[in-house]
C-alpha positions in Angstrom: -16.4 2.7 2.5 -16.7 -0.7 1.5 -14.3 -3.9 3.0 -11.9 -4.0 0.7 -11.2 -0.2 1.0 -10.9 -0.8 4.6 -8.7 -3.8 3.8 -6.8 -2.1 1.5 -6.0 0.9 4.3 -5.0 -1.7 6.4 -2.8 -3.6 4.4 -1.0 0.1 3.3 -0.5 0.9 7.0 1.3 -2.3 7.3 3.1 -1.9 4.2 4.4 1.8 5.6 6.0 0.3 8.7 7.9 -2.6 6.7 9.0 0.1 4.2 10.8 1.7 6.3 13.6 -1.6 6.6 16.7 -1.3 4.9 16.7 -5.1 3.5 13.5 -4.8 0.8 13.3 -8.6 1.0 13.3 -8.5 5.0 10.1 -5.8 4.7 7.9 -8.2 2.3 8.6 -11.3 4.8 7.8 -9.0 7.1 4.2 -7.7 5.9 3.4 -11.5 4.3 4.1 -12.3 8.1 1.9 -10.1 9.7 -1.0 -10.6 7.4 -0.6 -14.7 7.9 -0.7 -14.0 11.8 -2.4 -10.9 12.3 -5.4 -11.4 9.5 -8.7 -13.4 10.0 -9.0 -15.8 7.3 -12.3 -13.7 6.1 -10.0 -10.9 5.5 -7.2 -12.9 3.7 -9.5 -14.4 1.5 -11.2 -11.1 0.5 -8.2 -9.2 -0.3 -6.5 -12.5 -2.5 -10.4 -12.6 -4.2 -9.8 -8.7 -4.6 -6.4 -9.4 -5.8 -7.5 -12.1 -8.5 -9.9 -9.2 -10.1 -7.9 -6.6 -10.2 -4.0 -7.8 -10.2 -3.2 -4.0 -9.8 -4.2 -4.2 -6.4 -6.4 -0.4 -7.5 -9.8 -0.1 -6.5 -11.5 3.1 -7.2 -9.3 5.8 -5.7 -7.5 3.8 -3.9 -4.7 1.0 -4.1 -2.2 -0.9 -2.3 1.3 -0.1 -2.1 3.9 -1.4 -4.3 5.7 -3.2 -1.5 2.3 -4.6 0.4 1.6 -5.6 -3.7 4.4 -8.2 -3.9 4.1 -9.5 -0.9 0.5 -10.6 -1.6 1.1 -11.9 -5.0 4.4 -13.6 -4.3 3.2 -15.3 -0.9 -0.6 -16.1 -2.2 -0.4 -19.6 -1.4 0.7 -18.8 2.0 -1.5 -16.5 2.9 -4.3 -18.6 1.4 -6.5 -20.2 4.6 -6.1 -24.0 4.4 -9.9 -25.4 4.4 -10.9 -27.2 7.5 -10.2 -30.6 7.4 -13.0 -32.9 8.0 -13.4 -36.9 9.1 
């Protein structure tokens, strides 16, 4: 198993607890949220490189959730580390 499989697992998991909220809107916060707090920079920027070469979000026999799909794309910037600022 490669990272990105193992991000992609992770990001589903995620995705399968916010699906479960009534509001659809609430659950995308929700998962953008968790990624942005939860996530090592590392791993945010491997699955938004992932992300910008395969838009599906399908890699091999695997791929990310509809729900865990939209909240990547429509929070990129967010969920994009900001580079260390230096003097």
């Amino acid at each position: 198993m490669n990272n990105v499989d193992h991000l992609i697992r992770l990001a589903n998991r995620i995705g399968s607890f916010f699906e479960s909220m009534p509001d659809r809107e609430e659950g995308i916060e929700g998962i953008a949220n968790h990624i942005q707090k939860f996530w090592a920079p590392r791993m945010r920027i491997a699955m938004l490189d992932f992300l910008e070469a395969q838009p599906d979000g399908r890699h091999g026999d695997l791929a990310l959730c509809e729900l865990v799909l939209i909240a990547l794309t429509q929070n990129k910037e967010r969920l994009t580390p900001k580079a260390a600022v230096t003097d």
